[in-house]
C-alpha positions in Angstrom: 0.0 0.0 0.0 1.3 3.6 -0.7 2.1 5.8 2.1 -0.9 8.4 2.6 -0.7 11.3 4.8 -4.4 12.0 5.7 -6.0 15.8 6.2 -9.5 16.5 7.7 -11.6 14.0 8.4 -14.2 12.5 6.2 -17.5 14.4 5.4 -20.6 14.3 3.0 -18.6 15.0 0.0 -16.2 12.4 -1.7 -12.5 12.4 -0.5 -10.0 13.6 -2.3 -6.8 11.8 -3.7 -4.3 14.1 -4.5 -1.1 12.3 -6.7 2.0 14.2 -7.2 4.7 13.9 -10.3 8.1 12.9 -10.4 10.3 13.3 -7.9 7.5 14.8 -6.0 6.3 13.7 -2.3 2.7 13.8 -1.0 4.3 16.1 1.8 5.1 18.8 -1.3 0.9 19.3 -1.6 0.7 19.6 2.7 -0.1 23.4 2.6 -2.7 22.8 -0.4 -4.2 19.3 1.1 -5.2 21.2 4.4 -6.6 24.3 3.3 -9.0 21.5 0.7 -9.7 19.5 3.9 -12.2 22.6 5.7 -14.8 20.4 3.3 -13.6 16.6 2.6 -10.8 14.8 3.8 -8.1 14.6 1.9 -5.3 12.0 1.1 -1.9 12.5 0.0 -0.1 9.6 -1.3 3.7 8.8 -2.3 3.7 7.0 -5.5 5.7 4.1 -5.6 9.3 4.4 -6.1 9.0 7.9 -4.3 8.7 9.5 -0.7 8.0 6.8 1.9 5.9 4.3 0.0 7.5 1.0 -1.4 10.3 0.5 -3.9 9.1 -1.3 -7.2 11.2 -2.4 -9.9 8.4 -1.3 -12.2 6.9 2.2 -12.7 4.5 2.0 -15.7 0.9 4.2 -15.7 -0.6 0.7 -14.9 1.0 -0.3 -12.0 0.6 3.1 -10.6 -3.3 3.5 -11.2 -2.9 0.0 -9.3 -1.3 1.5 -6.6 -4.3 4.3 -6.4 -6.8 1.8 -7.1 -5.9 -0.2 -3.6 -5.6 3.2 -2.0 -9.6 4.5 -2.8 -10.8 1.0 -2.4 -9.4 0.6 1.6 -11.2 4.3 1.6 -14.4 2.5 0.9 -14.2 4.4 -2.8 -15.1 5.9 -4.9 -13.6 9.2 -4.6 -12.8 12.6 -6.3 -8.8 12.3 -7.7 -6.3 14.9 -8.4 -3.5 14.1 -10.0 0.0 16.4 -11.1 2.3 15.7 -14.3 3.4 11.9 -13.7 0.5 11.8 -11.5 -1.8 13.1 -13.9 -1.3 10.3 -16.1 -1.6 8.1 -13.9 -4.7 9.3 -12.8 -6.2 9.5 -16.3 -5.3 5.4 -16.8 -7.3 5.2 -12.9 -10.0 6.9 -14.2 -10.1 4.8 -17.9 -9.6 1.8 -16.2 -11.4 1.4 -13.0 -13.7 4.2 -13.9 -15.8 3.1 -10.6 -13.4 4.2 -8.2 -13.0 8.1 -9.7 -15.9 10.3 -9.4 -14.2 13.2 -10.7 -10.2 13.9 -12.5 -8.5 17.0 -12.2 -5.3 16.6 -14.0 -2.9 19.2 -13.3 -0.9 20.3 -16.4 -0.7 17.3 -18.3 -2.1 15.4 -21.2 -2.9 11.9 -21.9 -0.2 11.8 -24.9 3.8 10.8 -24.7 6.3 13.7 -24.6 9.9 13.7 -25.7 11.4 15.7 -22.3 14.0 13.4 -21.0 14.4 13.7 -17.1 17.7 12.0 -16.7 19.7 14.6 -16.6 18.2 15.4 -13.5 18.9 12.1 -12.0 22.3 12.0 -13.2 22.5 15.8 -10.7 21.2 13.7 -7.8 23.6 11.1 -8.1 26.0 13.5 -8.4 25.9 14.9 -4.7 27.9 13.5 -2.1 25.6 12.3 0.6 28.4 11.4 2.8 29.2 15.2 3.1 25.8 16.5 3.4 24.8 17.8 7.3 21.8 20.3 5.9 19.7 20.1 3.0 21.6 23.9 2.2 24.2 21.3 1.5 22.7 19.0 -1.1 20.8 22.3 -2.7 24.7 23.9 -2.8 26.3 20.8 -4.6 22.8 20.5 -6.9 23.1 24.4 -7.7 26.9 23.4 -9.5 25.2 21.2 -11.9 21.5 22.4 -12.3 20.8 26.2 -13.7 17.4 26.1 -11.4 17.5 26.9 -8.1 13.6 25.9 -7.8 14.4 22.7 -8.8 17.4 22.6 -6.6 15.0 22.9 -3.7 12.4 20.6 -5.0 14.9 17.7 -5.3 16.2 18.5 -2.2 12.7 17.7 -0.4 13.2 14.2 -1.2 16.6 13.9 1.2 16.7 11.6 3.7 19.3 13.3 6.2 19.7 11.1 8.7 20.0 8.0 6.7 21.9 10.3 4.1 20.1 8.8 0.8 17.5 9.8 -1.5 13.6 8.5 -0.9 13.6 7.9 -4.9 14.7 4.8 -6.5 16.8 6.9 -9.2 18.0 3.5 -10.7 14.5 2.6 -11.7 12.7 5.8 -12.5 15.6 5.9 -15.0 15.3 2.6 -16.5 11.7 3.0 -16.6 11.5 6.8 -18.0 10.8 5.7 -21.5 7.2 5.0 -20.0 7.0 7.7 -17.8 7.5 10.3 -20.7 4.9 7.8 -22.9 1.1 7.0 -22.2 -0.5 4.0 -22.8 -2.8 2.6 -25.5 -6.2 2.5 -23.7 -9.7 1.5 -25.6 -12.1 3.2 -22.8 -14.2 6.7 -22.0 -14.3 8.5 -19.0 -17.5 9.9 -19.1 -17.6 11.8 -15.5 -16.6 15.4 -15.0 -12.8 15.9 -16.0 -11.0 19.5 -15.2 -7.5 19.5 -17.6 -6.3 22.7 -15.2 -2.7 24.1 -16.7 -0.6 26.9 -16.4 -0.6 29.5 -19.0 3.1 29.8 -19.4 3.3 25.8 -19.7 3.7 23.9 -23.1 2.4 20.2 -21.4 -1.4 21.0 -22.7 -1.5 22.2 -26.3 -4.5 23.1 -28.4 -3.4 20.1 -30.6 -3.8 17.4 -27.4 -7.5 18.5 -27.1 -9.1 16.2 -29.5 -6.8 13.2 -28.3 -8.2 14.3 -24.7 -12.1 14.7 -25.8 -11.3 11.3 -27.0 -11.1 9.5 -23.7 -12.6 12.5 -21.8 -16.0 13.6 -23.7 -17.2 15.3 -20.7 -13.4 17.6 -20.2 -13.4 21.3 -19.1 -10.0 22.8 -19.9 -8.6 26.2 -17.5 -5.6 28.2 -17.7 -4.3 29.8 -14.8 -2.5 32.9 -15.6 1.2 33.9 -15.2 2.7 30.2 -14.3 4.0 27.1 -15.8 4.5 23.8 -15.2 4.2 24.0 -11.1 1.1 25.7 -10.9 0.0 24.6 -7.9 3.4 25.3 -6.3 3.8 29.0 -8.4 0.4 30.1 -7.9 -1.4 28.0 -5.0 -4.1 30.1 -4.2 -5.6 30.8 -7.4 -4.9 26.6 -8.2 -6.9 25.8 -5.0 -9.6 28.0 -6.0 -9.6 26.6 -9.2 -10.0 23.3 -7.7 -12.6 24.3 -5.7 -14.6 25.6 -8.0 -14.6 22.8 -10.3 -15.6 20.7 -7.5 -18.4 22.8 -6.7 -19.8 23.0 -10.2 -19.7 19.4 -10.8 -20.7 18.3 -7.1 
């Protein structure tokens, strides 16, 4: 079972799953899980491979809808899901695949099509730091700032440090073997037919006009926002206006 860190407790409305992207950690949606949970719990979960859930030596978009699928079903399912980037998509193959466990998807800047951005090199700047020198995460961010131009992404990657035990909570060796199907999507014959918000930044190139029909295709019933002046990590560049985003999607559709 994937870790979940819990928020609120449960309610009249459907709980909401929240699914981060790669290299991400449920605990990097804490501030925006708890201001959701005044209405519904809300559940957090480390995808395998990632954070404090188990290692796998598979990460495919099946496995992981899987891993949400056991999730929603020991909450007594179904249940509303939210999904970012990696976790978008594996959302989307959730809700095409076990379309009784997902009331409603919001997929956070993503779209159900492959993309040719290789994430290695990012890997090969965590391996890179010496964990037998690092006291602090300042450390790691200092060593990762000699390799990598962003200091955003510095910090991000640092959030998966585990200090004391001096090691990274993500199996690097996998998500790099397996990256070819983390940038891909999988051939899936189904409809989602429920309410579907694609919500993505406006300075983002992950949801182009040309993805819409491909979406409409296994989402007839999609909405598609924009939220202004961000990209990619909208929900970490503009979290208030993505929360109320999210809540107002919610609302429509409830």
């Amino acid at each position: 079972m994937l870790n979940m860190i819990r928020h609120g407790s449960a309610t009249d409305q459907p709980p909401l799953v929240i699914v981060h992207g790669l290299f991400g950690s449920a605990r990097n949606w804490g501030v925006i899980s708890k201001r959701l949970s005044d209405r519904r719990e809300v559940i957090a979960v480390d995808q395998r491979n990632h954070g404090d859930s188990p290692w796998r030596d598979s990460h495919n978009y099946l496995d992981m809808a899987g891993d949400i699928a056991e999730v929603i079903e020991s909450l007594g399912g179904p249940a509303d899901v939210l999904g970012h980037s990696m976790g978008g998509k594996a959302t989307m193959v959730l809700a095409l695949t076990r379309p009784d466990l997902v009331n409603r998807a919001i997929l956070a800047d993503i779209a159900p099509v492959p993309y040719s951005h290789d994430q290695n090199q990012n890997i090969a700047a965590m391996r890179s730091v010496d964990l037998s020198a690092i006291e602090k995460r300042s450390d790691a961010n200092a060593q990762l700032s000699e390799v990598l131009e962003d200091p955003t992404l510095c910090s991000f990657f640092t959030q998966s440090l585990d200090l004391k035990d001096k090691r990274w909570k993500l199996n690097l060796d996998v998500l790099e073997s397996e990256m070819p199907k983390i940038l891909g999507f999988p051939e899936i014959e189904a409809q989602f037919d429920r309410p579907a918000l694609f919500l993505s930044g406006a300075e983002s190139h992950y949801v182009l006009p040309e993805h819409r029909a491909r979406i409409r295709s296994l989402f007839p019933a999609a909405k598609f926002a924009k939220l202004p002046g961000c990209g990619h990590w909208l929900h970490a560049e503009k979290p208030r206006e993505f929360e109320a985003a999210v809540r107002t999607f919610l609302d429509l559709t409830a």
